[in-house]
Backbone as JSON Lines, residues from 0, in Angstrom:
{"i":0,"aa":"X","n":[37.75,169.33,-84.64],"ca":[37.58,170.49,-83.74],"c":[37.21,171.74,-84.53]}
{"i":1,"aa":"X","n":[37.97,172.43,-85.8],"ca":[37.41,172.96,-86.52],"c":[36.29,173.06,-87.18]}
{"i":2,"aa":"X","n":[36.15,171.94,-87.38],"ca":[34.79,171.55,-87.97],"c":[33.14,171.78,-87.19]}
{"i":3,"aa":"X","n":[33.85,171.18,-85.55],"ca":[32.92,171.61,-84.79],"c":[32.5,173.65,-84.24]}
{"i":4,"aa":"X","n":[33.48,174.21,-84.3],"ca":[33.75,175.56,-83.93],"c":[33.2,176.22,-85.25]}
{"i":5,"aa":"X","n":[32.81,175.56,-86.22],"ca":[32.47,176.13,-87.8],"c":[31.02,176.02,-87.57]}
{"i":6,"aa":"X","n":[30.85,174.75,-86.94],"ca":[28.99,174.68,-86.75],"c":[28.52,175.22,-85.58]}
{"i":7,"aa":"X","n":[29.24,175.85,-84.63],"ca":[29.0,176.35,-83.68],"c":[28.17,178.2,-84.34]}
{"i":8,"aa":"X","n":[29.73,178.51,-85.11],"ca":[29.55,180.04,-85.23],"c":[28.23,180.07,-86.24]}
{"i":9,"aa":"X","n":[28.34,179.18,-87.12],"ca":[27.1,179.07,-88.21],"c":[26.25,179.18,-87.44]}
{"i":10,"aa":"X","n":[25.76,178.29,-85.94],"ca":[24.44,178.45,-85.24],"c":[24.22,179.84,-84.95]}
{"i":11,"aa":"X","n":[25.41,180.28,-84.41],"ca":[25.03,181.54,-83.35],"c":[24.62,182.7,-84.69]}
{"i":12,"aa":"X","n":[25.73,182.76,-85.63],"ca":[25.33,183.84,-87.16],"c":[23.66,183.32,-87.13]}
{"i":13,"aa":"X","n":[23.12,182.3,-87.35],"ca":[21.51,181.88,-87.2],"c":[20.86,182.66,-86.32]}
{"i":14,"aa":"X","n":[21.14,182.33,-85.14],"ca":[20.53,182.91,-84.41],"c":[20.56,184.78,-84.48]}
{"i":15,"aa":"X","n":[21.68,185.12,-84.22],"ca":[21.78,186.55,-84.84],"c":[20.87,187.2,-85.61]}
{"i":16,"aa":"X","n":[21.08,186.44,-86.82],"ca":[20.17,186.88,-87.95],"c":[18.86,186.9,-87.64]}
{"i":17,"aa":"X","n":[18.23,185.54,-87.17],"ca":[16.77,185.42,-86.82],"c":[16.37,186.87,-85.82]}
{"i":18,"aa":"X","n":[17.29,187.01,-85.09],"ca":[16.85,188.06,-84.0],"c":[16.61,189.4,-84.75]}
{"i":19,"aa":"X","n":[17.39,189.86,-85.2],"ca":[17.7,191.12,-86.33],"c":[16.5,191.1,-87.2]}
{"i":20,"aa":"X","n":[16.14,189.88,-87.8],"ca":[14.65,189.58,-88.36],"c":[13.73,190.07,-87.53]}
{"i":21,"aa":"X","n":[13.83,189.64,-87.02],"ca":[12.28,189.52,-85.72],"c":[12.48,191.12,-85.1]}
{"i":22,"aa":"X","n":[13.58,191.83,-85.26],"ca":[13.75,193.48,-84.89],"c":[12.38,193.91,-85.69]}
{"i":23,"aa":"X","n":[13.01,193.96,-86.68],"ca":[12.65,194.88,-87.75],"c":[11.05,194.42,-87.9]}
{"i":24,"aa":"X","n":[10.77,193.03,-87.83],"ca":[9.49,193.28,-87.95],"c":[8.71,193.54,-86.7]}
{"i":25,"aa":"X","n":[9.07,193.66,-85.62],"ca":[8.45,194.2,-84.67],"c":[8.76,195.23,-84.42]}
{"i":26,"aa":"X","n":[9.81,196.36,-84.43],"ca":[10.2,197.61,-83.93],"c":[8.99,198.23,-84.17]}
{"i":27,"aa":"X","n":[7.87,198.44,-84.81],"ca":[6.81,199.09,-85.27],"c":[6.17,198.95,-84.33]}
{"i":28,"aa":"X","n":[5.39,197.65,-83.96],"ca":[4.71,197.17,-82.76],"c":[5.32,197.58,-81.66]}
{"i":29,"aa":"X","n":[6.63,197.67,-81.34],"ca":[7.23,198.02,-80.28],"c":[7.38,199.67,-79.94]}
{"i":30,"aa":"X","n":[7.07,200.33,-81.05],"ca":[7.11,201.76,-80.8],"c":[6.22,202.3,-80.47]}
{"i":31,"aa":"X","n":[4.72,201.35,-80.77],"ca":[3.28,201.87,-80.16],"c":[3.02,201.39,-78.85]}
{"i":32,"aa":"X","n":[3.95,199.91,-78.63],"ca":[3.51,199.65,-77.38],"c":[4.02,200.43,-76.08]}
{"i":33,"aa":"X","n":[5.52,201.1,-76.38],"ca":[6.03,202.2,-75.82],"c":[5.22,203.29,-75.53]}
{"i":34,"aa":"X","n":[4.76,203.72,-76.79],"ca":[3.93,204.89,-76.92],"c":[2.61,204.87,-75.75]}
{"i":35,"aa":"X","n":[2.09,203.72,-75.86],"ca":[1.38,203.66,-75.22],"c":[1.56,203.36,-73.82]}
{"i":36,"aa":"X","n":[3.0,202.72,-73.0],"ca":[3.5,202.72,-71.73],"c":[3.31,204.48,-71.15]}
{"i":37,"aa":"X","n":[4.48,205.25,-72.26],"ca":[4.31,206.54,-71.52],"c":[3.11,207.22,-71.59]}
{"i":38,"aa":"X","n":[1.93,207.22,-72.37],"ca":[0.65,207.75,-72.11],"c":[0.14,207.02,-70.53]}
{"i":39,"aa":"X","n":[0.51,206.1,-70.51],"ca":[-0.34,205.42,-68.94],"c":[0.82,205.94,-67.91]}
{"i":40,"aa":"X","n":[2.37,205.9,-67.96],"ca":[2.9,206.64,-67.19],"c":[2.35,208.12,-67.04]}
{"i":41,"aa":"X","n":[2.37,209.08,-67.88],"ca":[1.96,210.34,-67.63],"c":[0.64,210.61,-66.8]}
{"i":42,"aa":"X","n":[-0.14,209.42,-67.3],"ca":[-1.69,209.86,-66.55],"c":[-1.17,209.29,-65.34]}
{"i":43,"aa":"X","n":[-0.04,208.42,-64.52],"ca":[-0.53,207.78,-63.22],"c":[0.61,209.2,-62.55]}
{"i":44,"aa":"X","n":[1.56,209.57,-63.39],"ca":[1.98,210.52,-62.53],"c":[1.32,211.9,-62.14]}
{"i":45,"aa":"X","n":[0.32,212.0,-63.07],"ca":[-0.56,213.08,-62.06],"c":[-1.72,212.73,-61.8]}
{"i":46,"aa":"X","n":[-1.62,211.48,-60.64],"ca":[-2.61,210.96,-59.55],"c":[-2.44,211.82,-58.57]}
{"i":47,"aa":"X","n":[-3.35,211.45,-57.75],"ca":[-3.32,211.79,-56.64],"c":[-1.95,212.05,-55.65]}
{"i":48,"aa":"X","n":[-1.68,212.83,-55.22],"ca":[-0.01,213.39,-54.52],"c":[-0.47,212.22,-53.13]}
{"i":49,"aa":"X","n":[-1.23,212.68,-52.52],"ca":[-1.78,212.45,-51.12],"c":[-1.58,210.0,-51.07]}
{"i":50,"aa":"X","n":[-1.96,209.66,-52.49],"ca":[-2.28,208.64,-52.85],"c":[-1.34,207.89,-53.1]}
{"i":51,"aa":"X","n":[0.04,208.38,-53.93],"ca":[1.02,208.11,-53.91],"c":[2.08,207.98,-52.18]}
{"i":52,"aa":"X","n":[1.86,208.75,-51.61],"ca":[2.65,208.48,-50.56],"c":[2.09,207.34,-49.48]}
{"i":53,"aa":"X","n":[0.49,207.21,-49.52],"ca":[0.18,206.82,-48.8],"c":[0.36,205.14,-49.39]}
{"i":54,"aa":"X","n":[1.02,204.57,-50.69],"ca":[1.35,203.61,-50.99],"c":[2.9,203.52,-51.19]}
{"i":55,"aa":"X","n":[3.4,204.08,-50.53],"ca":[4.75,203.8,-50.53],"c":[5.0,202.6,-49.86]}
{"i":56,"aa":"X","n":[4.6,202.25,-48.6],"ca":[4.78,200.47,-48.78],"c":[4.96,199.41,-49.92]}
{"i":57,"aa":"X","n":[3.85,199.88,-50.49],"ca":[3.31,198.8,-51.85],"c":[4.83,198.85,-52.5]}
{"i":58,"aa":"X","n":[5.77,200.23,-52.64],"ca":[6.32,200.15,-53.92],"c":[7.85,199.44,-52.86]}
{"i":59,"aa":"X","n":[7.61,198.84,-51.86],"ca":[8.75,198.02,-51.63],"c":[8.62,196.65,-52.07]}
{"i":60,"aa":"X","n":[7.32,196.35,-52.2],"ca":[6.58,195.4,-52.91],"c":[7.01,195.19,-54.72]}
{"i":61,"aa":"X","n":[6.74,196.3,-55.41],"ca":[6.58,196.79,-56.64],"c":[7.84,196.7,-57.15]}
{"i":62,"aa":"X","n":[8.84,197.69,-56.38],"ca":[10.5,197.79,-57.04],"c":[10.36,198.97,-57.25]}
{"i":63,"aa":"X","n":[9.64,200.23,-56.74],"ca":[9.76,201.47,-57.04],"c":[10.6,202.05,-56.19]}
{"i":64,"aa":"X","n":[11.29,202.21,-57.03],"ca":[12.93,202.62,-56.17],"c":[14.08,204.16,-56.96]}
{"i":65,"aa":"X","n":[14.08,205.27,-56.75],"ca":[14.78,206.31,-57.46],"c":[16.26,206.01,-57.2]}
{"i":66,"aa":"X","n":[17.48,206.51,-57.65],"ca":[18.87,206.68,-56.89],"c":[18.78,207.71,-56.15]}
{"i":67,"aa":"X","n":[18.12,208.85,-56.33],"ca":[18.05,210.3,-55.53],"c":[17.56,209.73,-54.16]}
{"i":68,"aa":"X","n":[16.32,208.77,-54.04],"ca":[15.5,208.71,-52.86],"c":[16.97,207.37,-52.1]}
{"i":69,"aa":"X","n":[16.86,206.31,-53.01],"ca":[18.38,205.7,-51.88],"c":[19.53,206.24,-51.56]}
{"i":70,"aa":"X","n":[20.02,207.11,-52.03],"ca":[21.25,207.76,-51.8],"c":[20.64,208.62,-50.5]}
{"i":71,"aa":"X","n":[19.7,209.54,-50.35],"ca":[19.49,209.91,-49.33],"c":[19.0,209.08,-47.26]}
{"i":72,"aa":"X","n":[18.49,207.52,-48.13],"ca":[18.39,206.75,-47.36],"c":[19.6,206.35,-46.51]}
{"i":73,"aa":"X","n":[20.71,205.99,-47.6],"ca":[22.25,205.37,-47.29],"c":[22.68,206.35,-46.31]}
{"i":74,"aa":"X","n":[22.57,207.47,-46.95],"ca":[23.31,208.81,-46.26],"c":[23.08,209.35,-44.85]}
{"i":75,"aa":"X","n":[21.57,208.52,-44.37],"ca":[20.67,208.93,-43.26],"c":[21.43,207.66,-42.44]}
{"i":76,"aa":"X","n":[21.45,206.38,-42.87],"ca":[21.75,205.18,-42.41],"c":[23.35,205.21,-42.08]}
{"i":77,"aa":"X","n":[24.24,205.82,-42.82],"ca":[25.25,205.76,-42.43],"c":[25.83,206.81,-41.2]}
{"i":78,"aa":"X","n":[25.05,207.88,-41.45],"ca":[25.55,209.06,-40.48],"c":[24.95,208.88,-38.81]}
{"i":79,"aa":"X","n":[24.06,208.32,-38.78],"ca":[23.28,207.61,-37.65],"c":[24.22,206.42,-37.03]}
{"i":80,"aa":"X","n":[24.26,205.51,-37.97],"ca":[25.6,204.87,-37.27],"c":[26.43,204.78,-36.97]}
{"i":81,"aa":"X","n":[27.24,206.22,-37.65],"ca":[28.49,206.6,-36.93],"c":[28.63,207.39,-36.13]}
{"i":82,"aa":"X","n":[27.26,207.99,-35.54],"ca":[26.83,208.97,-34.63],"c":[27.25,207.75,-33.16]}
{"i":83,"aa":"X","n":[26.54,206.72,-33.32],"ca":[26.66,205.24,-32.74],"c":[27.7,204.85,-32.0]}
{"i":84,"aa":"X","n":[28.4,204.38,-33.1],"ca":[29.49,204.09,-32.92],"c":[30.75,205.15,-32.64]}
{"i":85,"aa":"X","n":[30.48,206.64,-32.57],"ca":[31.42,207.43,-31.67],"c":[31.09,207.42,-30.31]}
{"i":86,"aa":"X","n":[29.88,206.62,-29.75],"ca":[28.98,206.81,-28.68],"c":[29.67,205.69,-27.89]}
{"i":87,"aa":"X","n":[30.02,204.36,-28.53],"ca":[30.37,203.15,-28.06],"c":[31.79,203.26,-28.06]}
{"i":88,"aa":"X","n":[32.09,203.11,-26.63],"ca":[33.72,202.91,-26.16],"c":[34.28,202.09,-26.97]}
{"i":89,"aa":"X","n":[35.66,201.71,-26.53],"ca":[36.34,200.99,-27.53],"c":[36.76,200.38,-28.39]}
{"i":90,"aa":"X","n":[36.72,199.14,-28.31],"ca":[36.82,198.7,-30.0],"c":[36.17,198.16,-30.65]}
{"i":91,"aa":"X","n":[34.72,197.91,-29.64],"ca":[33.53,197.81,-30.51],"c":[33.36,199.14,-31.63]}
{"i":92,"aa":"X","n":[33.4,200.22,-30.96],"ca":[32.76,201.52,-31.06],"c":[33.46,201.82,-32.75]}
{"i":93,"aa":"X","n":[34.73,200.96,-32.36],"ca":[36.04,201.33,-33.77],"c":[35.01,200.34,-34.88]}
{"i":94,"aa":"X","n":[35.16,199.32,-34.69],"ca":[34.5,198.2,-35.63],"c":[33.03,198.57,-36.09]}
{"i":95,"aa":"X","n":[31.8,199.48,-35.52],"ca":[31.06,199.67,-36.1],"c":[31.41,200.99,-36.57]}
{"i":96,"aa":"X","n":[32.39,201.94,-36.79],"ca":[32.72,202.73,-37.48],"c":[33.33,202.24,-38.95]}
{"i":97,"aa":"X","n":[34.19,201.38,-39.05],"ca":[34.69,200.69,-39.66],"c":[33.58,200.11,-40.88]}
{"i":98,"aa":"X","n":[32.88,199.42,-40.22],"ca":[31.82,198.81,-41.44],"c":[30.93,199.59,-42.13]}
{"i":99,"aa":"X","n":[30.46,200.82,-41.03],"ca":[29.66,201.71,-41.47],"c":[30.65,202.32,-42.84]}
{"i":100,"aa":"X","n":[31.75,202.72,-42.88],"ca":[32.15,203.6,-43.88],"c":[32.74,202.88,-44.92]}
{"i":101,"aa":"X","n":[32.62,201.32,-45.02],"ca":[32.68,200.32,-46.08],"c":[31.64,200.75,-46.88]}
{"i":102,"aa":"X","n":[30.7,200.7,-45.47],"ca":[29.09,200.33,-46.58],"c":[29.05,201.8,-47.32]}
{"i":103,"aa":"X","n":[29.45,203.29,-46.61],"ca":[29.42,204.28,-46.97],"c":[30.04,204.29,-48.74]}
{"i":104,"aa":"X","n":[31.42,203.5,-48.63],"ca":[32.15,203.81,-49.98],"c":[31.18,202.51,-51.12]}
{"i":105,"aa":"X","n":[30.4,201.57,-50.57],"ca":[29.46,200.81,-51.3],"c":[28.6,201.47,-51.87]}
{"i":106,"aa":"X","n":[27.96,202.27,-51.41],"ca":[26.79,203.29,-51.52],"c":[27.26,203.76,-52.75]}
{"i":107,"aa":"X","n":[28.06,204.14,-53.13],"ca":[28.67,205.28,-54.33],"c":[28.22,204.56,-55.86]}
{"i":108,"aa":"X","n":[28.36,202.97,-55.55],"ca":[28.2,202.29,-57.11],"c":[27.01,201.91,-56.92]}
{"i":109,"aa":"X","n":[26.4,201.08,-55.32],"ca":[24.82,201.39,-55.45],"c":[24.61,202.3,-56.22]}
{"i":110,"aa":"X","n":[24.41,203.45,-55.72],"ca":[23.89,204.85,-56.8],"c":[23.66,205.19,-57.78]}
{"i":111,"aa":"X","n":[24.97,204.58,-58.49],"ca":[25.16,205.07,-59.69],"c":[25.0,203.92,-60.51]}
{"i":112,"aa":"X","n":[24.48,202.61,-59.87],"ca":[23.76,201.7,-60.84],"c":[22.83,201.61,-61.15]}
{"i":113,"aa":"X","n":[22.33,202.38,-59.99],"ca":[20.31,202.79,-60.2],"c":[20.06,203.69,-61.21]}
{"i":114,"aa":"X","n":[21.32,204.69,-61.05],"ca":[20.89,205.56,-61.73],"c":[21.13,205.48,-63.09]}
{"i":115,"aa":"X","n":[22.26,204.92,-63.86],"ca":[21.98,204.49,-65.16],"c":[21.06,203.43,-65.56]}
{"i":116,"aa":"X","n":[20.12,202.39,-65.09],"ca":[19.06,201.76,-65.15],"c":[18.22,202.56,-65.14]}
{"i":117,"aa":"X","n":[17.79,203.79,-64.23],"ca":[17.11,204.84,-64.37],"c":[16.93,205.21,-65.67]}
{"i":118,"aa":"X","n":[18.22,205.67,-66.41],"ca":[18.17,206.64,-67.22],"c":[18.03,205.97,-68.82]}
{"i":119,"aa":"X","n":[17.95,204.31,-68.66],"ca":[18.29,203.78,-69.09],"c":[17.11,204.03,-70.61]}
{"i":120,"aa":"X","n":[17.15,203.77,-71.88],"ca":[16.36,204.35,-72.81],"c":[15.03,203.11,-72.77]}
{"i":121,"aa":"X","n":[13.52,203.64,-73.19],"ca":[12.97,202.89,-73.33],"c":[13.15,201.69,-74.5]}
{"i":122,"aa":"X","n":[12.82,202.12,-75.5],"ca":[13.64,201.74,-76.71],"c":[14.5,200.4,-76.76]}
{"i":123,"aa":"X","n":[15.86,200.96,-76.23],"ca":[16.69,200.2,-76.29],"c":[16.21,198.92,-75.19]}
{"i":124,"aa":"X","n":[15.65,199.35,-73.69],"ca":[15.44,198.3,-73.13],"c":[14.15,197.49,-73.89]}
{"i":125,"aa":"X","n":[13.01,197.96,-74.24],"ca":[12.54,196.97,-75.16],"c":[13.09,195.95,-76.08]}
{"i":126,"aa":"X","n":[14.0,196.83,-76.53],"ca":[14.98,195.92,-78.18],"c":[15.62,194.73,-77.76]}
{"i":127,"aa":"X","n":[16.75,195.07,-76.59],"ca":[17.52,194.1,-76.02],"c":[17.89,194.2,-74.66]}
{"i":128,"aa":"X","n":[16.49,194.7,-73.3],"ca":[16.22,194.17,-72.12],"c":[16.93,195.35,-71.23]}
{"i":129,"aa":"X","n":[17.35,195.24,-70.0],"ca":[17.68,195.93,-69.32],"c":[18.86,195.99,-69.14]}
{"i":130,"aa":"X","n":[19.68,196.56,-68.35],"ca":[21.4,196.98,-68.4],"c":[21.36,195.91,-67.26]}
{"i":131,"aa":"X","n":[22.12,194.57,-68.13],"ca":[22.03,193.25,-67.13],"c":[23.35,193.61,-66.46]}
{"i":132,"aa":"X","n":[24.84,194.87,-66.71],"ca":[26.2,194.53,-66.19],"c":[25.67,195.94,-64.77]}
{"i":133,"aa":"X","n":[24.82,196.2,-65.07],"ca":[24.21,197.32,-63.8],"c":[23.38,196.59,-62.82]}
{"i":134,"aa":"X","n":[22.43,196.14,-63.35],"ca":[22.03,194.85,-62.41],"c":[22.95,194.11,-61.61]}
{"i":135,"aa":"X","n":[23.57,193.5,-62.35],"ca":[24.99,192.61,-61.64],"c":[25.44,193.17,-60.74]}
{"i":136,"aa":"X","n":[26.26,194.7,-60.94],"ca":[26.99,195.02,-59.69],"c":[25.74,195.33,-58.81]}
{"i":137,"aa":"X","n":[24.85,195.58,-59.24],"ca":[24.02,195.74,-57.64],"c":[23.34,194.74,-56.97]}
{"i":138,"aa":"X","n":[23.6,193.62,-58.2],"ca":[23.2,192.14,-56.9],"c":[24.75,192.41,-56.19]}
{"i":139,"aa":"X","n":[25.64,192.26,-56.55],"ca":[27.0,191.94,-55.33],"c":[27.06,192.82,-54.83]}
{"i":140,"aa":"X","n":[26.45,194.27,-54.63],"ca":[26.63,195.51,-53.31],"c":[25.37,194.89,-52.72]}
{"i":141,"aa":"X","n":[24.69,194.07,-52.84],"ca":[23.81,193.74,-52.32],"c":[23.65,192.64,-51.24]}
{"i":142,"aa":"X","n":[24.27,191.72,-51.57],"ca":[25.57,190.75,-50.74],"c":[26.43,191.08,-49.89]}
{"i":143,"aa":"X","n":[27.43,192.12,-50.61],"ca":[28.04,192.51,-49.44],"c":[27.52,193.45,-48.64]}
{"i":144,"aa":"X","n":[26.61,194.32,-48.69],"ca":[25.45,194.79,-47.79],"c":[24.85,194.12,-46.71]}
{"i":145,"aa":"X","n":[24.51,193.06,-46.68],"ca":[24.01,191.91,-46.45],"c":[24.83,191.6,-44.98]}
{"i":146,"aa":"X","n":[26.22,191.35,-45.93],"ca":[27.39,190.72,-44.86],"c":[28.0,191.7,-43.9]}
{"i":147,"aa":"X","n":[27.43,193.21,-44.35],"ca":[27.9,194.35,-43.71],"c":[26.86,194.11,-42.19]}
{"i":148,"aa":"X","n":[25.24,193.75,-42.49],"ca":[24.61,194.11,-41.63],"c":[24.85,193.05,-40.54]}
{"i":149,"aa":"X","n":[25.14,191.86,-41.35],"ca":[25.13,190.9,-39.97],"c":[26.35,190.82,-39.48]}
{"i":150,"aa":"X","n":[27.37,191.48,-39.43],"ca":[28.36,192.22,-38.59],"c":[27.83,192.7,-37.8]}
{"i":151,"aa":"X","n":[27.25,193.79,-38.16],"ca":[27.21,194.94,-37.02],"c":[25.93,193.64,-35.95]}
{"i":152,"aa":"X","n":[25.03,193.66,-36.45],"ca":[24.01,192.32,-35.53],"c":[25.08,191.74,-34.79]}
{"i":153,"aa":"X","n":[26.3,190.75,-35.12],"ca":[27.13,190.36,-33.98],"c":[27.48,191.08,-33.08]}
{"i":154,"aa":"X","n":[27.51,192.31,-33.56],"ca":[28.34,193.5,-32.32],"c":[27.41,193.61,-31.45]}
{"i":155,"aa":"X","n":[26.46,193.41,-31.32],"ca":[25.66,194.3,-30.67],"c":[25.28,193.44,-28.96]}
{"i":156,"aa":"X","n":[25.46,192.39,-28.7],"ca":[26.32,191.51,-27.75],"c":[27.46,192.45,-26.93]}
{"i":157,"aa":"X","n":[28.18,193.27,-27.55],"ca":[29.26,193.84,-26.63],"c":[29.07,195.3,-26.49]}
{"i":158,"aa":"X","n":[27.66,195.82,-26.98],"ca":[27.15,196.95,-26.92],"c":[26.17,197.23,-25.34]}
{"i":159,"aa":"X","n":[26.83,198.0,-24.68],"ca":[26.6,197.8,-22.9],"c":[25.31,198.69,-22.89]}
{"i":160,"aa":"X","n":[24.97,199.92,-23.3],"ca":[24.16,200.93,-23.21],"c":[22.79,200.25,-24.36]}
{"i":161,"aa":"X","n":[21.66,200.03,-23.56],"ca":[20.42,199.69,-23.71],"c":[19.88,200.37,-25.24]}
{"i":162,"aa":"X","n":[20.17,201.87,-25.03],"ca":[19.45,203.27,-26.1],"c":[20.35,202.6,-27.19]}
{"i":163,"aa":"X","n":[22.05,202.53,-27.22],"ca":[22.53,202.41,-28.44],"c":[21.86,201.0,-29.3]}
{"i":164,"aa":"X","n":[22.24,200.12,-28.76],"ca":[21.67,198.59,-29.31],"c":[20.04,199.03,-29.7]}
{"i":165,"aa":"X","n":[19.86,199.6,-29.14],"ca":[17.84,199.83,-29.79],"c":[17.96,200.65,-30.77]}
{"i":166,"aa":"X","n":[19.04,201.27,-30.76],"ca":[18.97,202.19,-32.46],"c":[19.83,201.72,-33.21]}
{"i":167,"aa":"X","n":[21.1,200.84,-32.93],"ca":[20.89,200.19,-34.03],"c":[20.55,199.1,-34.67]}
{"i":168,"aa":"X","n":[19.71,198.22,-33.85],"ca":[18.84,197.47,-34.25],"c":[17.33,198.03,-34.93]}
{"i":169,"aa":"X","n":[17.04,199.29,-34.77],"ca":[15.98,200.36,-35.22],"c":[16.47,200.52,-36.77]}
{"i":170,"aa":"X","n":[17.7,201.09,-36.92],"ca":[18.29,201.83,-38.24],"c":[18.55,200.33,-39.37]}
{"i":171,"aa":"X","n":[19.06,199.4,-38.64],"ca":[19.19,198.63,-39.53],"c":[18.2,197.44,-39.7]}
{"i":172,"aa":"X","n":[17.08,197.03,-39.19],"ca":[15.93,197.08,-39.52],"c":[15.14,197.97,-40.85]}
{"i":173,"aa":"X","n":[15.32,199.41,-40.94],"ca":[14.96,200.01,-41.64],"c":[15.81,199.63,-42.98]}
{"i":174,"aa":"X","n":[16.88,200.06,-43.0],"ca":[17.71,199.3,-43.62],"c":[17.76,198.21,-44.49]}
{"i":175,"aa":"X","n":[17.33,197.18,-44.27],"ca":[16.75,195.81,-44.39],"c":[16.17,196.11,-45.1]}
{"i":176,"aa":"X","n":[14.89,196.89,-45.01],"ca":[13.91,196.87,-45.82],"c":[14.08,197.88,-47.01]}
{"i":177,"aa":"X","n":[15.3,198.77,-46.59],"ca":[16.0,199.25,-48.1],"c":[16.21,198.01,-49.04]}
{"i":178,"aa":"X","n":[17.17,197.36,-48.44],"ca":[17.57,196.03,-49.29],"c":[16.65,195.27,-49.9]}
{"i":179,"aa":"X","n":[15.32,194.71,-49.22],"ca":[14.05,194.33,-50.16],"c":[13.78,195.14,-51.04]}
{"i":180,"aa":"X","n":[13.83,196.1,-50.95],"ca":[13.0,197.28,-52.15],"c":[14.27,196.83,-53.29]}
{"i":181,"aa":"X","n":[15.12,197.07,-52.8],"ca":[16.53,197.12,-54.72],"c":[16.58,195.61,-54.69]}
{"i":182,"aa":"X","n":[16.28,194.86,-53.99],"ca":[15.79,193.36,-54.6],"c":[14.69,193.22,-55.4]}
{"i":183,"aa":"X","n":[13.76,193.55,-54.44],"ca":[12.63,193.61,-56.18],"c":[12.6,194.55,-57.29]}
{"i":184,"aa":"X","n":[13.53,195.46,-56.71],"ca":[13.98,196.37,-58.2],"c":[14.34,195.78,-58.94]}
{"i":185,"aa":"X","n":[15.59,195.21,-59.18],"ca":[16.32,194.07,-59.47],"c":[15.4,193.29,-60.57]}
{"i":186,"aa":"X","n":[14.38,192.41,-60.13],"ca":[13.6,191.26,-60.28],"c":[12.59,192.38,-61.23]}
{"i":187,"aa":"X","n":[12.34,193.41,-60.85],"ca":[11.19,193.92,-62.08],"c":[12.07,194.12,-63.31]}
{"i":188,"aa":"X","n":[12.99,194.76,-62.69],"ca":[14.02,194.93,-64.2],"c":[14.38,193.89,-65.03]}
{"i":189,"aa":"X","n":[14.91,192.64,-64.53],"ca":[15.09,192.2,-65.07],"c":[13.94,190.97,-66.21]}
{"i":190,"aa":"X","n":[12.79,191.72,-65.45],"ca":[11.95,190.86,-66.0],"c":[10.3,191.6,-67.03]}
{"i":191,"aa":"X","n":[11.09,192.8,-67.27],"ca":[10.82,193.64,-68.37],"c":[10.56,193.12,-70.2]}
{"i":192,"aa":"X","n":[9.76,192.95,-70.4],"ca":[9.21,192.74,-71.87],"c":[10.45,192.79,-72.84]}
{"i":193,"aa":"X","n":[10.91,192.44,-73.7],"ca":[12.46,193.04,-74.56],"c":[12.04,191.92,-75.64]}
{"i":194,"aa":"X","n":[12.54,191.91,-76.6],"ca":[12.82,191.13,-78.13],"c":[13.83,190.1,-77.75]}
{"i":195,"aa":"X","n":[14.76,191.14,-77.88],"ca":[16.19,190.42,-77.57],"c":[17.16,189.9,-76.41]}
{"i":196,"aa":"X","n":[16.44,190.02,-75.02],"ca":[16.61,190.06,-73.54],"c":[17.38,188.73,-73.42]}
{"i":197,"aa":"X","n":[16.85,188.07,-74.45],"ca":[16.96,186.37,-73.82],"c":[18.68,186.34,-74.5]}
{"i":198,"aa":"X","n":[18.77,187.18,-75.49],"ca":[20.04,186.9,-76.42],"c":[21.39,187.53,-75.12]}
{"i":199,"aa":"X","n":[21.04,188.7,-75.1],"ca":[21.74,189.66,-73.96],"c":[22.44,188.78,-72.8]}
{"i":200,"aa":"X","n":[21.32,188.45,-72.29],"ca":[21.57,187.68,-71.06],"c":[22.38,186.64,-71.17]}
{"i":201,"aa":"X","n":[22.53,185.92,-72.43],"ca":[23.28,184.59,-72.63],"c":[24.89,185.46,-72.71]}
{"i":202,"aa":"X","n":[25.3,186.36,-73.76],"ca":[26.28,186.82,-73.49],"c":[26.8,187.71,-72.7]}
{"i":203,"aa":"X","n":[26.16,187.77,-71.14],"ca":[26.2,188.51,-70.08],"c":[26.83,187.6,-68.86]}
């Protein structure tokens, strides 16, 4: 057993090392290829204003996603539904209050997982990939997001007034398609160029 746990660590020290190798002789290559990301970022951010909005579809497609722009989404989505659900008598009316301000206190680590991926350094995500424990929690707010919406979808069966059920089948529709967008956020991030991504991920 020792013997085996001796050739184990010897592999992984191998591997280590090889990686640390393969740094150093690429960090050079990797600092121009950077260099050269933010020269093509700078020129696409002063495109066209008019051009950019009018592809905001695309970037639900893309994974172009801010924390500033979802946090204001959540914030629109949640206050609408509890506008809703003070509208709906009894204990429906309680139960979509209820989920709404789950998803409300969800929203908070959404946020703030985008936003350190946001802020996250080029550099470092080249070296060794993207912030895979930020990713993570926002696949599982993403899930339970998920399980939040098809709640409220059951409720909506004991929702008597025509206008309410059309808005919130309207809001969370929209909604939905929040959730595609930080899914392919997700999927671009994690599938970002890096040296060392593949190492990361194994001890992640």
């Amino acid at each position: 057993m020792q013997k085996m746990t001796k050739v184990k660590n010897n592999s992984l020290y191998i591997i280590i090392l090889t990686a640390v190798i393969a740094v150093f002789l690429a960090f050079g290559a990797g600092q121009s290829a950077i260099t050269r990301a933010e020269q093509n970022n700078t020129t696409a951010d002063n495109g066209n204003i008019t051009s950019q909005i009018k592809n905001n579809e695309a970037s639900v497609k893309t994974g172009q996603i801010t924390a500033q722009e979802h946090q204001n989404i959540a914030a629109n989505f949640v206050q609408n539904m509890l506008n809703v659900g003070n509208r709906v008598p009894s204990e429906t009316g309680d139960r979509v209050r209820a989920i709404t301000l789950q998803q409300y206190d969800s929203e908070n680590t959404t946020t703030r997982a985008i936003h350190k991926i946001e802020l996250r350094n080029k550099i470092k995500t080249f070296l060794i990939g993207s912030d895979y424990k930020s990713l993570g929690a926002l696949k599982s707010e993403m899930l339970a997001t998920q399980d939040r919406i098809n709640r409220l979808l059951d409720l909506l069966p004991d929702i008597q007034n025509a206008s309410d059920t059309a808005e919130i089948i309207s809001k969370l529709q929209d909604f939905q398609q929040e959730q595609i967008k930080i899914n392919n956020f997700i999927a671009v991030q994690k599938s970002k160029l890096s040296l060392l991504g593949w190492l990361f991920k194994f001890f992640n």
